[in-house]
C-alpha positions as CSV (number, residue, x, y, z in Angstrom):
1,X,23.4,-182.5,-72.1
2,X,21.5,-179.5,-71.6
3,X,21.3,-175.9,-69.5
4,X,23.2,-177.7,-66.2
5,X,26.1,-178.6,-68.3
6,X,26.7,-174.6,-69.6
7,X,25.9,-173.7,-65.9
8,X,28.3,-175.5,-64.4
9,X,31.1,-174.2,-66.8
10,X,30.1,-170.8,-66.2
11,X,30.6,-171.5,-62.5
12,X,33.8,-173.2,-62.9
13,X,34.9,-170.9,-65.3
14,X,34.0,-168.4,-62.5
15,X,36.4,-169.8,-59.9
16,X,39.3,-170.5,-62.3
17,X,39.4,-166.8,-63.1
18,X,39.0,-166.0,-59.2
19,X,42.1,-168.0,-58.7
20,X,44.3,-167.1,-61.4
21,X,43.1,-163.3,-61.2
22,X,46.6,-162.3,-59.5
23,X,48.6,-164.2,-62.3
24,X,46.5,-162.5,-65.4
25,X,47.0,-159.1,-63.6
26,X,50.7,-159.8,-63.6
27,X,50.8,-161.1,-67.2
28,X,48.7,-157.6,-67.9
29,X,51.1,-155.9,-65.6
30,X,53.9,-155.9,-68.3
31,X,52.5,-154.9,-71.1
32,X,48.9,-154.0,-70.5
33,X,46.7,-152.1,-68.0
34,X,47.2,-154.4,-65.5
35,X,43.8,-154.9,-64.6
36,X,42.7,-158.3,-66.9
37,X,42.8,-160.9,-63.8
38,X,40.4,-157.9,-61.9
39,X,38.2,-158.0,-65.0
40,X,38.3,-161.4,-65.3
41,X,37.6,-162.0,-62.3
42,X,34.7,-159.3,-61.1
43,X,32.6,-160.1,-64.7
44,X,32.7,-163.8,-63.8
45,X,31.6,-163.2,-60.3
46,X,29.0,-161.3,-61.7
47,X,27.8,-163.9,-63.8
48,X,27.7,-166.0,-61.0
49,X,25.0,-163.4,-59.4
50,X,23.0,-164.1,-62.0
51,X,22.8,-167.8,-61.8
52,X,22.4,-167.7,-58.1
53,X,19.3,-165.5,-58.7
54,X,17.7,-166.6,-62.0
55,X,16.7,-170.1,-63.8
56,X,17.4,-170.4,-67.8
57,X,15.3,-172.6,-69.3
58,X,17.5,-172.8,-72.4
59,X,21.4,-172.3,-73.2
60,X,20.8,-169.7,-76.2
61,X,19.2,-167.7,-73.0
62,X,21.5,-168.3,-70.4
63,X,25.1,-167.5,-72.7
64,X,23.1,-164.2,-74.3
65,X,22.8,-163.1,-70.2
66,X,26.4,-164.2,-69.6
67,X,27.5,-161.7,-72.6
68,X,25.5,-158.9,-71.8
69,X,26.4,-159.3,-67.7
70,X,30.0,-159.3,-69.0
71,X,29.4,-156.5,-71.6
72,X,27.9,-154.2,-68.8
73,X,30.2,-155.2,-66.0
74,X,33.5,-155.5,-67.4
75,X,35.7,-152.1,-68.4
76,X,38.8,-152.5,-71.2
77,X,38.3,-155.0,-73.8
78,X,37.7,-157.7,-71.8
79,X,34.3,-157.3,-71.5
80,X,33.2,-156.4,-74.7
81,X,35.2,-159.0,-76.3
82,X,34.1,-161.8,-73.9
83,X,30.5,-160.6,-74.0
84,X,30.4,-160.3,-77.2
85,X,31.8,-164.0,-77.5
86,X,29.2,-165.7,-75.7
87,X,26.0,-163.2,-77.0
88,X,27.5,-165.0,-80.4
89,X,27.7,-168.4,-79.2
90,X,23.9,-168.5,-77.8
91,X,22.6,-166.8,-80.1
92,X,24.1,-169.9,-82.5
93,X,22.7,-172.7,-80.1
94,X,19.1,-171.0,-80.3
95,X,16.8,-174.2,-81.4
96,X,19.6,-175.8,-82.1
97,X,19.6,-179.7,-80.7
98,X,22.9,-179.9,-78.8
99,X,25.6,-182.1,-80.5
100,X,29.4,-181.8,-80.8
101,X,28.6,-180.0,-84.2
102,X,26.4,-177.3,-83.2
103,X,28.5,-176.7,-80.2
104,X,31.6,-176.1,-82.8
105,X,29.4,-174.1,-84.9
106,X,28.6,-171.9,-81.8
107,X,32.3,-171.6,-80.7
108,X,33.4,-170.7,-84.2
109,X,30.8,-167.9,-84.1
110,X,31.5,-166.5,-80.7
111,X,35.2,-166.1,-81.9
112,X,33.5,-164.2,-85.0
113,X,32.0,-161.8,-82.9
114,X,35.5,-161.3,-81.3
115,X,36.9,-160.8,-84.8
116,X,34.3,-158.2,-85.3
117,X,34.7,-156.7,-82.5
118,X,38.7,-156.1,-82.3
119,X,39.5,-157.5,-85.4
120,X,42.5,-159.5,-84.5
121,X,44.5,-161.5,-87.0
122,X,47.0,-164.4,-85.9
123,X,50.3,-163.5,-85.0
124,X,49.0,-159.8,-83.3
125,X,49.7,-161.7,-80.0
126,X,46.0,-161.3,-78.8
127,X,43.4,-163.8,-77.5
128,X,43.0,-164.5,-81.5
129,X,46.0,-166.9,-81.1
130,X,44.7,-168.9,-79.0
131,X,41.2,-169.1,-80.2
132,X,42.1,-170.0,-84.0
133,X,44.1,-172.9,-83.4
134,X,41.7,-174.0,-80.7
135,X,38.7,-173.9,-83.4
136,X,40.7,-175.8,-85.9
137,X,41.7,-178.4,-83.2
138,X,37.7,-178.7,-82.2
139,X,36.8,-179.0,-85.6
140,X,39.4,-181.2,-86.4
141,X,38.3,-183.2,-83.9
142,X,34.5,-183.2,-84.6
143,X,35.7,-184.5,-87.9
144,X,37.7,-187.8,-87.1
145,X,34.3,-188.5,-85.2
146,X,35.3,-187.3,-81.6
147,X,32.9,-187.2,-78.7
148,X,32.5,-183.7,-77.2
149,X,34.8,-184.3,-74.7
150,X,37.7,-185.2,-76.7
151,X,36.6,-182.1,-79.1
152,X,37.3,-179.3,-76.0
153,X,40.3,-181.0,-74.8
154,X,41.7,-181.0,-78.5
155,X,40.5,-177.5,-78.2
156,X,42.3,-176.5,-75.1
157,X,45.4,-178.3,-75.5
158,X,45.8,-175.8,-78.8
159,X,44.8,-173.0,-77.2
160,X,47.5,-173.6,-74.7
161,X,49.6,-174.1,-77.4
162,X,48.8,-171.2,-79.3
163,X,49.4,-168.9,-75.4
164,X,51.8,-170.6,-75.3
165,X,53.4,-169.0,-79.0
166,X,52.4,-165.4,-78.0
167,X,55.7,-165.3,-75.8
168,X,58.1,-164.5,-78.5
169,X,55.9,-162.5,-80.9
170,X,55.8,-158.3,-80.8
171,X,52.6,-157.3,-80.2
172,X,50.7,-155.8,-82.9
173,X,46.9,-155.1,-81.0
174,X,45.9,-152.9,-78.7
175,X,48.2,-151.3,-75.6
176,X,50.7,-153.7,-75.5
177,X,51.5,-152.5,-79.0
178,X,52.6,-149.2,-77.7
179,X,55.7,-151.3,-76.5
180,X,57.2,-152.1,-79.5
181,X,59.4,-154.8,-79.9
182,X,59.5,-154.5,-75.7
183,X,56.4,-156.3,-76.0
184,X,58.3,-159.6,-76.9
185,X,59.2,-162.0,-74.5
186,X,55.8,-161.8,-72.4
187,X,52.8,-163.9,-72.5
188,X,49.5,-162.5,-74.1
189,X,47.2,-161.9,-71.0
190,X,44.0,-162.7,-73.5
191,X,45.5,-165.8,-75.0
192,X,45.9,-166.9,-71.3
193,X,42.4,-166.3,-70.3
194,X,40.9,-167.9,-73.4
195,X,42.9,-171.2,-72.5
196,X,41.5,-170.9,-69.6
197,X,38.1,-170.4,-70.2
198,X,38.6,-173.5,-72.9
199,X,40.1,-176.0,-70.0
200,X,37.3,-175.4,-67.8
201,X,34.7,-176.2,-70.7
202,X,36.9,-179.2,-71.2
203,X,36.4,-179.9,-67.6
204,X,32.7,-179.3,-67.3
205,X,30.8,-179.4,-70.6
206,X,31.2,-183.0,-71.4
């Protein structure tokens, strides 16, 4: 494993969001800004320009670049939330010898910068409920002696899960908590992305 690997979910990462931009816009539509699948979609194409035009010699350096093209790129909270996710997460792979450990350890402290950042708790119907069952499932995972492959799909199978949960709840974070209790019965645009984002590590990473 090694730089190709994180590459190569960047890219993929970078067409799921192109073809599911319509379908976050929608889910953003009804209680957000309606713009998510756009962001989405335009920082991940951006990223994308940057792997088309640079080489990374290590992951800390290429995920630090992937946060800070998102950060500068993306309006709303998707980009500094994002960005700030994978500055985190390469920042905790720096030296680091990758292993279905330190990756965990990096995912966990991505989602800390995202809890810095926007301070979510569960239950606010944000990205957060996805993320936080998705760590506990990775780690879970990690613990009963799982391979890195069966660690992200753990992860992204609670992540959908936990998007799956935010339909019911009344939003408590951000615009959508302008709606009130109108904000139930809609899926959390964030949550959606992050499961996302988590199946195409599961698809490419290993």
């Amino acid at each position: 494993m090694g730089v190709d690997n994180f590459v190569n979910w960047l890219r993929d990462a970078a067409s799921t969001f192109h073809d599911n931009a319509a379908y976050l816009t929608e889910l953003d539509a009804a209680i957000g800004d309606a713009d998510h699948g756009i962001n989405m979609d335009r920082g991940f194409r951006a990223i994308v320009e940057v792997l088309d035009g640079t080489a990374f010699g290590s992951v800390d350096e290429l995920m630090k670049k992937a946060g800070m093209t998102l950060v500068s790129k993306v309006g709303g909270a998707s980009g500094p939330l994002y960005g700030t996710f994978f500055l985190r997460f390469g920042t905790a792979l720096a030296g680091a010898e990758l292993t279905p450990a330190t990756i965990g350890e990096a995912f966990t402290a991505g989602v800390g910068g995202i809890l810095q950042r926007g301070k979510p708790e569960l239950g606010d119907k944000t990205m957060y409920d996805a993320w936080a069952p998705a760590l506990d499932a990775y780690d879970a995972a990690v613990a009963g002696g799982s391979d890195l492959a069966g660690a992200v799909t753990a992860a992204a199978e609670a992540a959908a899960k936990g998007r799956d949960a935010t339909v019911p709840l009344v939003a408590r974070k951000g615009r959508a908590s302008y709606l009130g209790e109108r904000s139930a019965g809609h899926q959390d645009p964030g949550a959606t992305s992050t499961t996302l984002l988590l199946e195409s590590a599961a698809r490419t990473l290993p």
